[in-house]
C-alpha positions as CSV (number, residue, x, y, z in Angstrom):
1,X,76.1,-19.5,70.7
2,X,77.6,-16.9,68.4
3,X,75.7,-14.2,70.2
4,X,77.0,-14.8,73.9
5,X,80.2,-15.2,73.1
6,X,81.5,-11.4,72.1
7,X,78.9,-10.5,74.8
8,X,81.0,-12.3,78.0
9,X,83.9,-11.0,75.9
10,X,82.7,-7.4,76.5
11,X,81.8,-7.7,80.0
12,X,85.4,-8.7,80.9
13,X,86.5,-5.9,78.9
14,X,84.4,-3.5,80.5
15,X,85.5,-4.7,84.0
16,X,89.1,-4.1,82.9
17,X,88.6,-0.5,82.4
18,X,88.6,0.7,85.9
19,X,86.7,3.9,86.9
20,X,83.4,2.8,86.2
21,X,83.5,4.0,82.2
22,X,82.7,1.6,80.2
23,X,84.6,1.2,77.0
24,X,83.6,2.3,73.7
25,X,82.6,-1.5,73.2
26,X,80.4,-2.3,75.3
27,X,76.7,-2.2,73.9
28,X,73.7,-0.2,75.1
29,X,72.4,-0.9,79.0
30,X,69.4,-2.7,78.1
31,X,66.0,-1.0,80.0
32,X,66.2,-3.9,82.1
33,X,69.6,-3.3,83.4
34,X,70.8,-0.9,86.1
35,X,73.0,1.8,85.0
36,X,76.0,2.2,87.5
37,X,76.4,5.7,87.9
38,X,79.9,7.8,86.8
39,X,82.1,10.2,89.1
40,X,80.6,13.3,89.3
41,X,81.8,16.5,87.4
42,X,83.5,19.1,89.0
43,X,81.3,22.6,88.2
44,X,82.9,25.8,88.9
45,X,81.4,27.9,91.2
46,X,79.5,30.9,89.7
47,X,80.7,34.5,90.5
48,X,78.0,36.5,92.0
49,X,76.3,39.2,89.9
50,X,76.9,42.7,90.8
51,X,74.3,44.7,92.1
52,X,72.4,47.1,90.0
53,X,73.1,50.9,90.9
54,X,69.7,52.6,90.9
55,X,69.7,55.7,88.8
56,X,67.2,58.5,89.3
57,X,65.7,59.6,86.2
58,X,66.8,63.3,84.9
59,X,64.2,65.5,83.3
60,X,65.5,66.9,80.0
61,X,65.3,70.4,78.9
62,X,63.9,72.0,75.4
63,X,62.9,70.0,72.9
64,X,64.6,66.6,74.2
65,X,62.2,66.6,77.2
66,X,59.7,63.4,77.0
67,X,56.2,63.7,77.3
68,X,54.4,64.5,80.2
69,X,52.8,61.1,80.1
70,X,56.3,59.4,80.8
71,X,56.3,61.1,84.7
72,X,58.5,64.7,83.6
73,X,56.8,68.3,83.3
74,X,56.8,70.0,80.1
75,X,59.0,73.7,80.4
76,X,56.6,76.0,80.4
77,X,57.1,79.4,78.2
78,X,58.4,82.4,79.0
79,X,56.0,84.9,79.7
80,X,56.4,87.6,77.1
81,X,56.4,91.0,78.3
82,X,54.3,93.6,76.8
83,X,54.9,97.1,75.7
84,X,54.1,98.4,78.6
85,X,56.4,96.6,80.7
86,X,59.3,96.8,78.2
87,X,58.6,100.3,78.7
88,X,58.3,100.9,82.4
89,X,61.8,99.0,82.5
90,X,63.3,100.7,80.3
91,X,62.4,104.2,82.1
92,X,63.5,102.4,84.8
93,X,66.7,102.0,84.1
94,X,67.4,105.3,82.5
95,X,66.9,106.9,85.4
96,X,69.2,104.5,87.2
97,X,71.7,105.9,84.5
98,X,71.1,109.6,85.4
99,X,71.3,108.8,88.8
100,X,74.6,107.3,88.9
101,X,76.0,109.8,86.7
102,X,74.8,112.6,88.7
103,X,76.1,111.2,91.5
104,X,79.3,110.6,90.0
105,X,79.6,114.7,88.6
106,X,79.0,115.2,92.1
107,X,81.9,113.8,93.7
108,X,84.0,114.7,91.2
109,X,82.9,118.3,92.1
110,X,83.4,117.9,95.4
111,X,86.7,116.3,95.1
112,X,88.1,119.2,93.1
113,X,86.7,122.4,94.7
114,X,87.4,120.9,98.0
115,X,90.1,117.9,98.0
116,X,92.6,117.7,94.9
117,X,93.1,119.1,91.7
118,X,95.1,117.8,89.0
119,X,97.3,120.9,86.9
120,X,100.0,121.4,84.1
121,X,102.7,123.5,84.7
122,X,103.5,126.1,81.9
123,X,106.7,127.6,81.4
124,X,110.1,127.3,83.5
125,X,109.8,129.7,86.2
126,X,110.1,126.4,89.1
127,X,112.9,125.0,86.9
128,X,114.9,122.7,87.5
129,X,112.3,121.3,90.2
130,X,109.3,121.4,87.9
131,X,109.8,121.3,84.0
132,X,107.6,123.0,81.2
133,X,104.3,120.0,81.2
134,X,104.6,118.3,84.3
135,X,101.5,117.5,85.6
136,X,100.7,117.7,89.4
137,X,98.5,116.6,92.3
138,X,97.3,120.0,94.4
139,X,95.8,119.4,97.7
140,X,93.5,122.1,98.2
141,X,92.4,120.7,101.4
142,X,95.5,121.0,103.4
143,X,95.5,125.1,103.8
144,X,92.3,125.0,104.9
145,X,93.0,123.2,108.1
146,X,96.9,124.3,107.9
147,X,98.7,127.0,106.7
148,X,101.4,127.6,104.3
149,X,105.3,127.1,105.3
150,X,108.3,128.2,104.5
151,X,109.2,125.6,101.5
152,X,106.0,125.0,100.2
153,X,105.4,124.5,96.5
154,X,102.2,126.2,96.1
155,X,99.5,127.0,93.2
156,X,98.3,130.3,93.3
157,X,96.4,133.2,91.5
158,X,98.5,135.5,90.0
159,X,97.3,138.7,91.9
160,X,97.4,141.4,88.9
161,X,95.2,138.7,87.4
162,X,93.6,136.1,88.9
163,X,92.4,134.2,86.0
164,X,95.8,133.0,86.0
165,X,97.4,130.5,88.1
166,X,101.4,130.2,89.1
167,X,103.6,127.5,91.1
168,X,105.9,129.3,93.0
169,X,108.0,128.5,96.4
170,X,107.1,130.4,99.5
171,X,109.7,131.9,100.8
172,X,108.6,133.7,103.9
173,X,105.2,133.6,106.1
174,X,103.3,136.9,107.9
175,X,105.6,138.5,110.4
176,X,108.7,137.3,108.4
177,X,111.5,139.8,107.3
178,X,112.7,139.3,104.1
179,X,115.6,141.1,101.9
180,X,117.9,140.0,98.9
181,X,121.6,140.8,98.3
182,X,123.2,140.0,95.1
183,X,120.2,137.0,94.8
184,X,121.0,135.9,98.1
185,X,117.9,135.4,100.2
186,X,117.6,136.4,104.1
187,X,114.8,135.4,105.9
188,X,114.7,137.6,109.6
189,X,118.6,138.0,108.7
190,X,119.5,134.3,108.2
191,X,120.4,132.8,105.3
192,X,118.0,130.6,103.5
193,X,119.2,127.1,102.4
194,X,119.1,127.2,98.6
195,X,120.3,124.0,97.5
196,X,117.5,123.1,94.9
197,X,118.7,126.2,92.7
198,X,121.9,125.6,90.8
199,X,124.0,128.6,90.3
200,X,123.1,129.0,86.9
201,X,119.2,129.5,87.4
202,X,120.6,132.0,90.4
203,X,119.7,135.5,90.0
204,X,121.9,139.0,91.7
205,X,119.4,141.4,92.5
206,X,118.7,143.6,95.1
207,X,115.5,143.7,96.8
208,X,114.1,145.2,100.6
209,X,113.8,144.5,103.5
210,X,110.3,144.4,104.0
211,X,108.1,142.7,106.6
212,X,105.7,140.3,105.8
213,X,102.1,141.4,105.9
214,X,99.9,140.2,108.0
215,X,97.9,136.9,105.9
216,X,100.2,137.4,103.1
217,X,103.2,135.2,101.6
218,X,106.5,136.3,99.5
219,X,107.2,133.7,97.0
220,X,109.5,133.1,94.1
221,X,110.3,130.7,91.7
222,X,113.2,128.5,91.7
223,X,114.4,129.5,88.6
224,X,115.6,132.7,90.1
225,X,116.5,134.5,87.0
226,X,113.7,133.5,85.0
227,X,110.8,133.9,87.6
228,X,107.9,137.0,87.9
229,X,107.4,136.2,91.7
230,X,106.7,138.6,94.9
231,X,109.9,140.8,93.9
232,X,107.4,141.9,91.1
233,X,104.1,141.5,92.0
234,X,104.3,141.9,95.9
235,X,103.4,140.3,98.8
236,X,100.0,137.2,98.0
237,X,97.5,137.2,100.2
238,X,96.2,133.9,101.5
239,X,93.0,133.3,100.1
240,X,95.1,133.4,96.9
241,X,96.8,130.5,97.3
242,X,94.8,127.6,95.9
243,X,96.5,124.6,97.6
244,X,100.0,122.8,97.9
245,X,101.8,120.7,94.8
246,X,101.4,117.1,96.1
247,X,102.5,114.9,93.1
248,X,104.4,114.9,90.0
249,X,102.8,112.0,88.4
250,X,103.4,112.6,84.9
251,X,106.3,112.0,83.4
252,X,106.4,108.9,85.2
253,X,110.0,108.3,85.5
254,X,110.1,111.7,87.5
255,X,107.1,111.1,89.5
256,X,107.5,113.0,92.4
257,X,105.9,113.3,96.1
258,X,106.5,116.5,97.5
């Protein structure tokens, strides 16, 4: 009697409880006894996994590279060359160096009999156009396709010595008349424009007239009084004149293009 009493007890109170839990009271479901079944669980829903990027396998170089046995080639040496070859290219590329620099002497040649020469003025005869050191630019190649004009700045060989070479002006061509009175040049009886001396470098002598030569050139320098020119050394033949100043490129803040 004691028994069944807490048992109906617990039965009511399980009843009581609502939701189908039984309280912490009641006893153990005997084997014999269904087991009513609870509410189910919520379970959250599993993200999917990402897929898995497939990587290619990168041969290493050197001493990190793996085994041939693991699917990568082993680097294979580099040959070593012999004496012999060593040899062959280093001839070889000697020659290369001879070739180029030959080639190079060459144009440079070329360029200076035929094209341009670079040359330093000495002295103050073309003063105050060209000073004592300037260095110039010739085109040599212009007078042999041209000839010289009135104006001109010109390198030539000094005629009583042509080891030499002067920059003078030309002042008159073949067929020209020239004369100076009291340093005032005429050129076939006109005037000639003299701007580019100042009166001090002006000179006031006395010289012809004389006809130009045929193939020759008068020239003087623009610093009139300070100048061995034509009205010393006469009349310069053509093939004297080496080419026509071009440049003044040193100094460079009176670079020049004549």
């Amino acid at each position: 009697m004691g028994v069944r009493g807490p048992a109906k007890r617990l039965a009511v109170s399980g009843r009581i409880s609502g939701a189908g839990v039984p309280s912490l009271d009641q006893p153990d479901a005997s084997p014999d006894q269904p087991v009513q079944p609870s509410e189910p669980v919520p379970v959250a829903p599993v993200a999917p996994e990402a897929p898995i990027e497939a990587r290619t396998a990168v041969p290493l170089s050197g001493f990190d590279a793996p085994p041939a046995q693991f699917g990568f080639a082993q680097p294979q040496p580099a040959p070593v060359a012999s004496s012999a070859d060593r040899l062959a290219a280093w001839q070889e590329e000697f020659w290369a160096w001879i070739k180029t620099l030959a080639s190079a002497a060459l144009y440079a040649v070329v360029i200076v009999t035929f094209v341009f020469q670079v040359a330093r003025v000495e002295g103050l005869s073309m003063a105050p156009t060209l000073d004592d050191q300037d260095r110039l630019i010739v085109n040599k190649l212009v007078y042999r396709i041209s000839s010289p004009r009135r104006g001109d700045i010109v390198m030539l060989y000094y005629p009583l010595d042509p080891d030499k070479m002067f920059v003078k002006r030309v002042i008159a061509e073949e067929g020209d008349q020239v004369r100076i009175v009291d340093g005032r040049v005429y050129v076939n009886d006109v005037p000639m424009a003299a701007d580019f001396v100042p009166p001090e470098y002006q000179s006031h002598d006395d010289w012809g007239p004389q006809v130009i030569p045929q193939g020759h050139y008068f020239v003087m320098g623009d610093h009139r009084n300070n100048s061995q020119d034509s009205r010393h050394f006469g009349f310069v033949p053509k093939r004297y004149i080496v080419g026509k100043v071009q440049v003044r490129w040193w100094p460079v803040p009176q670079a020049h293009i004549f």
